[in-house]
C-alpha positions as CSV (number, residue, x, y, z in Angstrom):
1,X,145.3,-49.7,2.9
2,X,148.0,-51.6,1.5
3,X,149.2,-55.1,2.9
4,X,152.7,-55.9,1.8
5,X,153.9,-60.0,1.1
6,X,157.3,-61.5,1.0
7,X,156.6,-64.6,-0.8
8,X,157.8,-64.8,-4.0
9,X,154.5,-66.2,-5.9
10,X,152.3,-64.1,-3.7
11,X,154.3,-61.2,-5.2
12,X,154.0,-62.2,-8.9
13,X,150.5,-62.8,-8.5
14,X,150.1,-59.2,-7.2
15,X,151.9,-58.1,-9.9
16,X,149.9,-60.5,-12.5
17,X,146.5,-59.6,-10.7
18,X,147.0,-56.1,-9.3
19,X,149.4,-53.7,-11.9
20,X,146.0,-54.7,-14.5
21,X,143.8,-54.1,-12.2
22,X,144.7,-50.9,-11.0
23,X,145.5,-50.0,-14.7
24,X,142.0,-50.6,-15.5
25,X,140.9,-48.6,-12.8
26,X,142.7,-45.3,-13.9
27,X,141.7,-46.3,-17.2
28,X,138.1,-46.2,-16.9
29,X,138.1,-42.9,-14.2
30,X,140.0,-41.0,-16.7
31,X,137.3,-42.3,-19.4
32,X,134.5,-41.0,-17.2
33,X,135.8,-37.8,-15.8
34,X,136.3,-36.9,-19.5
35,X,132.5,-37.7,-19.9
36,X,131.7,-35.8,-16.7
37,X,134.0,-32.7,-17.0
38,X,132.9,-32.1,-21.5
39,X,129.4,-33.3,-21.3
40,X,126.0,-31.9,-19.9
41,X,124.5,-35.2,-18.1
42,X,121.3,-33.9,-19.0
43,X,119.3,-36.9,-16.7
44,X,121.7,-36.0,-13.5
45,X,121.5,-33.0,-11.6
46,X,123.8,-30.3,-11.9
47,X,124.6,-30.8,-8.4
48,X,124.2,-34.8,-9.0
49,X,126.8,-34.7,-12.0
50,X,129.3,-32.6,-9.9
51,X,129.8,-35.1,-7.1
52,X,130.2,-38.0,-9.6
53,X,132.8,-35.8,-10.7
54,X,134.5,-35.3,-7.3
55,X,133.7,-39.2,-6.5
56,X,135.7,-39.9,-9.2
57,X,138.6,-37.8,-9.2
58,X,139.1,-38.9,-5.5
59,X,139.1,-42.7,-6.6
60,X,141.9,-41.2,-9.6
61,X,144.0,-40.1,-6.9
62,X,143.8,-43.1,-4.7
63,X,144.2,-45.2,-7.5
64,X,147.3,-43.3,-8.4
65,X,148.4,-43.3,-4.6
66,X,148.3,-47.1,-4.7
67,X,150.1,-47.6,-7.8
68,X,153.1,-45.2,-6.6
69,X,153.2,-47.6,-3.4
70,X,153.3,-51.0,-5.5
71,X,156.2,-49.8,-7.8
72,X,158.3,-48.4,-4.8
73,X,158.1,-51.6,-3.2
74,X,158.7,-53.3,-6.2
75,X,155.2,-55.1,-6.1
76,X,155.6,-56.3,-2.7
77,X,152.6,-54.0,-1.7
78,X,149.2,-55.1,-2.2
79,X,145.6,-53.8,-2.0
80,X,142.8,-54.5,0.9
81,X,140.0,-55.5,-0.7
82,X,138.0,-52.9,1.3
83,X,139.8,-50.4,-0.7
84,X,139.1,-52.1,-4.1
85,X,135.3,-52.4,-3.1
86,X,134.2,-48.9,-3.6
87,X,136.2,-48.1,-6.9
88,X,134.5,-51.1,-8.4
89,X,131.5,-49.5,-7.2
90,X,132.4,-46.0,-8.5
91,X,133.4,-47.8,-11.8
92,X,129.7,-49.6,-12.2
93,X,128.1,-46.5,-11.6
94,X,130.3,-44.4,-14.5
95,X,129.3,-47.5,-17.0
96,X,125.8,-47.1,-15.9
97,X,125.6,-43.3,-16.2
98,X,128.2,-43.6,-19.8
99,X,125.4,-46.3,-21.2
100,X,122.8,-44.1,-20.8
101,X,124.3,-41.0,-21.9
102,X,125.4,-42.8,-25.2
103,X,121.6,-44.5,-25.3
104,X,120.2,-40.8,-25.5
105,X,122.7,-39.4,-27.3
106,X,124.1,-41.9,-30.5
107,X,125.8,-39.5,-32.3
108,X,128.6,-39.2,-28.8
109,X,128.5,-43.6,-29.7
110,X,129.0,-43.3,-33.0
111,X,131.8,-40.9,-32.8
112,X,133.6,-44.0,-30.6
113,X,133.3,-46.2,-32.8
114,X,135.2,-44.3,-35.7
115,X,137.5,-43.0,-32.8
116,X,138.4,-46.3,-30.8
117,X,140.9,-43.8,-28.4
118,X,138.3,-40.9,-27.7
119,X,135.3,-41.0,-24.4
C-alpha cells in the first residue's frame, strides 16, 4: 500500500503532491457522506444509497490510514497508485450523484452558495 523513498526531492515532492492530495480526498468523502448520511437520494435505491455510504466511509478510513503513515515517517511514505485509483473513482461517482442531487433539488444549491462551509 505504501512505498517509502529516501531521496530528499522525492520526499518533498510527496509531501508537495501527496499531504494535498490526500487532504482533498478526506475533504470531498466527508462532503459526501454528509450528503449521504442527511439526505434522501431519492434517484438511488435505499439499498443503492447505503453502499455508497459504506463505499465511502471505507475510502475515509483508508484515507485516514494513509495519512497517519506519511506523518509518522515524516513524509518518507508514499501512496501506490493502485490505491489512489479507486478513491478517485469513489470521488467521481460522489460529484456525479451530489450534481444531480443539487440539479433536482436547488434549494440544497442555493443554501451552498450563501453557506460556502456547509454540503
Amino acid at each position: 500500500m505504501l512505498t517509502s523513498g529516501s531521496d530528499l526531492p522525492e520526499q518533498n515532492l510527496l509531501k508537495t503532491l501527496l499531504q494535498p492530495l490526500l487532504e482533498d480526498f478526506q475533504y470531498w468523502f466527508a462532503r459526501s457522506r454528509t450528503l449521504l448520511e442527511n439526505h434522501r437520494i431519492d434517484f438511488l435505491s435505499p439499498e443503492a444509497q447505503m453502499d455508497l455510504l459504506d463505499r465511502v466511509t471505507q475510502a475515509q478510513q483508508e484515507v485516514n490510514t494513509v495519512q497517519v503513515m506519511f506523518h509518522a515517517t515524516d513524509g518518507r511514505a508514499g501512496v501506490e497508485t493502485a490505491v489512489l485509483l479507486p478513491w478517485h473513482k469513489l470521488v467521481t461517482e460522489c460529484w456525479q450523484v451530489g450534481m444531480k442531487y443539487r440539479m433536482e433539488h436547488p434549494e440544497i444549491a442555493a443554501l451552498e452558495r450563501s453557506e460556502p462551509d456547509s454540503l
